[in-house]
C-alpha positions as CSV (number, residue, x, y, z in Angstrom):
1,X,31.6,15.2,-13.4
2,X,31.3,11.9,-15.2
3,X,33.9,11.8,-18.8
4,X,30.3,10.6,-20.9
5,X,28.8,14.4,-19.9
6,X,29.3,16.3,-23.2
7,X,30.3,20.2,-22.6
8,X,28.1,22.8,-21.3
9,X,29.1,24.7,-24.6
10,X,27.6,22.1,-27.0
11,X,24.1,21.6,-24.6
12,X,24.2,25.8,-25.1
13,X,24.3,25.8,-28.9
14,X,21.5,23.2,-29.7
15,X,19.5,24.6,-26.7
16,X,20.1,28.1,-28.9
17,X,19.3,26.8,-32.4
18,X,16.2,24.6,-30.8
19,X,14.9,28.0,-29.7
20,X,14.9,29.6,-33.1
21,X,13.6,26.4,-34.6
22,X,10.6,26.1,-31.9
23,X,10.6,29.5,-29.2
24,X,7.6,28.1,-27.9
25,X,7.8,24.7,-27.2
26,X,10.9,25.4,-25.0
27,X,9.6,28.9,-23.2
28,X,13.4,29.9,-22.1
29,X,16.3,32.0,-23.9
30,X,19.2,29.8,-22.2
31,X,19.8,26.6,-20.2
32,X,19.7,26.4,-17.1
33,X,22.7,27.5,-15.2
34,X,24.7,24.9,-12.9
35,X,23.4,26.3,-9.4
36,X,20.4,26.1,-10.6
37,X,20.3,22.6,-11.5
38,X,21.9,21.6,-8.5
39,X,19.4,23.3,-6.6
40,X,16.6,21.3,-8.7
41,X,18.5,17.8,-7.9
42,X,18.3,18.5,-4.3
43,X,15.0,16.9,-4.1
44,X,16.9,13.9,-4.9
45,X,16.8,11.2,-2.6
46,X,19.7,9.4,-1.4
47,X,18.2,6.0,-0.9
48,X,19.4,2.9,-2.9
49,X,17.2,2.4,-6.0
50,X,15.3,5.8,-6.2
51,X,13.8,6.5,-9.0
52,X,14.1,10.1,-10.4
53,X,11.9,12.0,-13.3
54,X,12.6,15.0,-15.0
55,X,10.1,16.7,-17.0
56,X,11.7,19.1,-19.7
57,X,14.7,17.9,-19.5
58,X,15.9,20.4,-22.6
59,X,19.7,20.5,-22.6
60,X,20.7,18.3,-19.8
61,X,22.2,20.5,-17.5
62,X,20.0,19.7,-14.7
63,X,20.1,15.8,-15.7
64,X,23.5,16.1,-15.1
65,X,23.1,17.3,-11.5
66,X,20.4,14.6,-10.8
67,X,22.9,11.7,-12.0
68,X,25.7,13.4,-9.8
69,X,23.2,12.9,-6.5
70,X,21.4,9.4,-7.6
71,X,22.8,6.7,-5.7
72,X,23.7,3.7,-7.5
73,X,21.0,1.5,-8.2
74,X,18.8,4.5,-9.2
75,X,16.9,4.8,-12.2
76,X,16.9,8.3,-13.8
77,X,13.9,9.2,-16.8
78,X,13.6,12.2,-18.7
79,X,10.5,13.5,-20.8
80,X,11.1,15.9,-23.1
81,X,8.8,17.1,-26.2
82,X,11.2,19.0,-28.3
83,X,13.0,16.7,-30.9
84,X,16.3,18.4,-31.0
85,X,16.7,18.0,-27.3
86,X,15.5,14.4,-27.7
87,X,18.5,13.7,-29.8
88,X,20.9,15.9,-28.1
89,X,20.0,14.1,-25.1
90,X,20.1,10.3,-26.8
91,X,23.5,11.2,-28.2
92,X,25.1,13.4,-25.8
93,X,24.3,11.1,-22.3
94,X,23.6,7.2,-23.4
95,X,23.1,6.7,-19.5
96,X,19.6,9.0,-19.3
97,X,16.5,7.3,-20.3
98,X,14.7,10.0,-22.4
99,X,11.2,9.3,-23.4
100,X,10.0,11.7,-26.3
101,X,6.5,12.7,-25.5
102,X,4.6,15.2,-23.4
103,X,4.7,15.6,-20.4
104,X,0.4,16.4,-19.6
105,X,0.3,12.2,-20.4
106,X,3.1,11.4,-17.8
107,X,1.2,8.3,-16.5
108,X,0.5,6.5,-19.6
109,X,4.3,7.1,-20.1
110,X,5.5,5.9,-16.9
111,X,3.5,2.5,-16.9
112,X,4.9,2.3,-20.5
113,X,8.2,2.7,-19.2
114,X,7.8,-0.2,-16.1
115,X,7.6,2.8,-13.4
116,X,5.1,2.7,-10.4
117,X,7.3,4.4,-7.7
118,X,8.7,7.5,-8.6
119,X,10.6,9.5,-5.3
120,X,11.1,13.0,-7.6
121,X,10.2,14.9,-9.8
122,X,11.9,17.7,-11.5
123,X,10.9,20.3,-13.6
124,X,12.0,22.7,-16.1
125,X,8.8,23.2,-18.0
126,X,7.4,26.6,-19.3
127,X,4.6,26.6,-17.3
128,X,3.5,30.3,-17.7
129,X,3.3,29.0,-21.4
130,X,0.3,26.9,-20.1
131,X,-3.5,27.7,-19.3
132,X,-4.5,27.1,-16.4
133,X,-6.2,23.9,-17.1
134,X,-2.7,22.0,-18.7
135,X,-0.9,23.4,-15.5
136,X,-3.3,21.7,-14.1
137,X,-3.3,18.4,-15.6
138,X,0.4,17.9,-15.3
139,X,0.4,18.8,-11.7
140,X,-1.8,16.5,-11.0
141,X,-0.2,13.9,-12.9
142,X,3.0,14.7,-11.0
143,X,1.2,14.7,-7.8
144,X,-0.2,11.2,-8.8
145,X,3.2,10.0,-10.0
146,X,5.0,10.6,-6.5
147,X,5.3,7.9,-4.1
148,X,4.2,9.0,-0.6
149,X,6.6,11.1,0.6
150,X,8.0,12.1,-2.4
151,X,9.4,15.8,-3.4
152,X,8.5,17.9,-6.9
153,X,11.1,20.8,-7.7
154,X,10.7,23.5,-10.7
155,X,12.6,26.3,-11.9
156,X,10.8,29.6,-12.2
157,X,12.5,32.6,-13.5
158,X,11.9,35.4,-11.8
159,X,10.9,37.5,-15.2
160,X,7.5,35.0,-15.2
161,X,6.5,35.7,-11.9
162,X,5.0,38.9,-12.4
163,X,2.3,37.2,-15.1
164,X,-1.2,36.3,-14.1
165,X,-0.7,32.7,-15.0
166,X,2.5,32.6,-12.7
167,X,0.0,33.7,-10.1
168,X,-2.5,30.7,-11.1
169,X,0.3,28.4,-11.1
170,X,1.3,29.3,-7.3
171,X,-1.8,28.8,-6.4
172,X,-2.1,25.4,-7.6
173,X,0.8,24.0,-6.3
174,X,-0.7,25.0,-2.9
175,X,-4.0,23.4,-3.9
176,X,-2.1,19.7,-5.0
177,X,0.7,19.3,-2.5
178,X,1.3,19.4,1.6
179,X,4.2,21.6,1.8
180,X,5.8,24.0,-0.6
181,X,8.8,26.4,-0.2
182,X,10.8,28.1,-2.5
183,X,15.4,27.9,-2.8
184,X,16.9,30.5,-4.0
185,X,17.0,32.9,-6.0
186,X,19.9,32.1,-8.1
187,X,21.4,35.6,-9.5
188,X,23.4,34.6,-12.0
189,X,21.1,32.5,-14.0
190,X,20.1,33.8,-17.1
191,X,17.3,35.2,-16.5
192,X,17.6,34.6,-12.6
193,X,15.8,32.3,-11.3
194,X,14.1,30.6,-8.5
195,X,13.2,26.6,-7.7
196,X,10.2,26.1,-6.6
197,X,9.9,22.7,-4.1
198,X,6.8,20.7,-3.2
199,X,6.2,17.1,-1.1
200,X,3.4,14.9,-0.5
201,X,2.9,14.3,2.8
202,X,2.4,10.8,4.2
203,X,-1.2,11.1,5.1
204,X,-1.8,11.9,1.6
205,X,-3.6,9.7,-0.7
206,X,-3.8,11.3,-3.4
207,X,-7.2,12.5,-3.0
């Protein structure tokens, strides 16, 4: 791991303290574990230049797995709401571009930031936080988003997948994109946890 990543020990206490501050802006009670994230980055393509999103980006554990798989001449974003995590993540890795906003206006914010490919996405958003019509929005803004081809991936922990909007979720992912499939789950995440994967297909036009 790169000598700029910060410890996991720091990323755990102003994860902690941004829960107390804001419980539901970041719908988790810890960060992301490392198997986790690098099941998340393995949507990560291996081409030169990729281009790489991650939406909630919270603590950076699972920016940290993305950067390990980008190839060089990548270009790695992250959107994340919260302010504390904004400036945990400006000050702890210089090398992520982390744009504070929300997620549900992800294209306005991409053609802000000069993106019009993007190969993944990667989530780590609260989504059985959301209605059913915001879980809506931003999936199809990520479907939008992804270049032909390209692959969504989103951790789900399996204490949320009892919940009816867990259930709407699911089902909207099948609705928006060609293929999904599930990796995992991962035992010793905290609470355990599943990633969820998705493509477009090539015959897909975003319809």
């Amino acid at each position: 791991m790169s000598s700029e990543t910060r410890p996991a020990n720091g990323d755990t206490r102003t994860f902690l303290g941004a829960i107390i501050r804001n419980p539901f802006e970041l719908g988790a009670i810890a960060p992301s574990s490392k198997a986790v994230a690098r099941l998340a980055a393995s949507v990560v393509p291996v081409t030169h230049g990729a281009v790489v999103v991650e939406l909630g980006a919270g603590g950076g554990v699972i920016s940290d797995a993305i950067r390990e798989r980008l190839p060089p001449g990548g270009r790695q974003l992250a959107v994340e709401l919260n302010d504390d995590m904004v400036r945990h993540l400006r000050r702890s890795r210089p090398w992520l571009e982390v744009i504070a906003d929300d997620a549900g206006d992800l294209e306005k914010l991409l053609g802000r930031a000069g993106v019009t490919r993007v190969d993944a996405i990667i989530s780590s958003l609260p989504w059985t936080l959301f209605d059913e019509q915001r879980q809506k929005h931003i999936l199809d803004g990520v479907s939008a988003a992804l270049a032909l081809g390209g692959r969504f991936s989103t951790v789900i922990t399996l204490s949320a997948m009892p919940s009816r909007r867990f259930r709407r979720f699911r089902g909207l992912l099948n609705h928006t994109f060609a293929t999904v499939g599930t990796m995992g789950p991962v035992w010793l995440n905290v609470p355990p946890a599943l990633v969820f994967t998705a493509s477009r297909s090539h015959s897909d036009h975003g319809e």
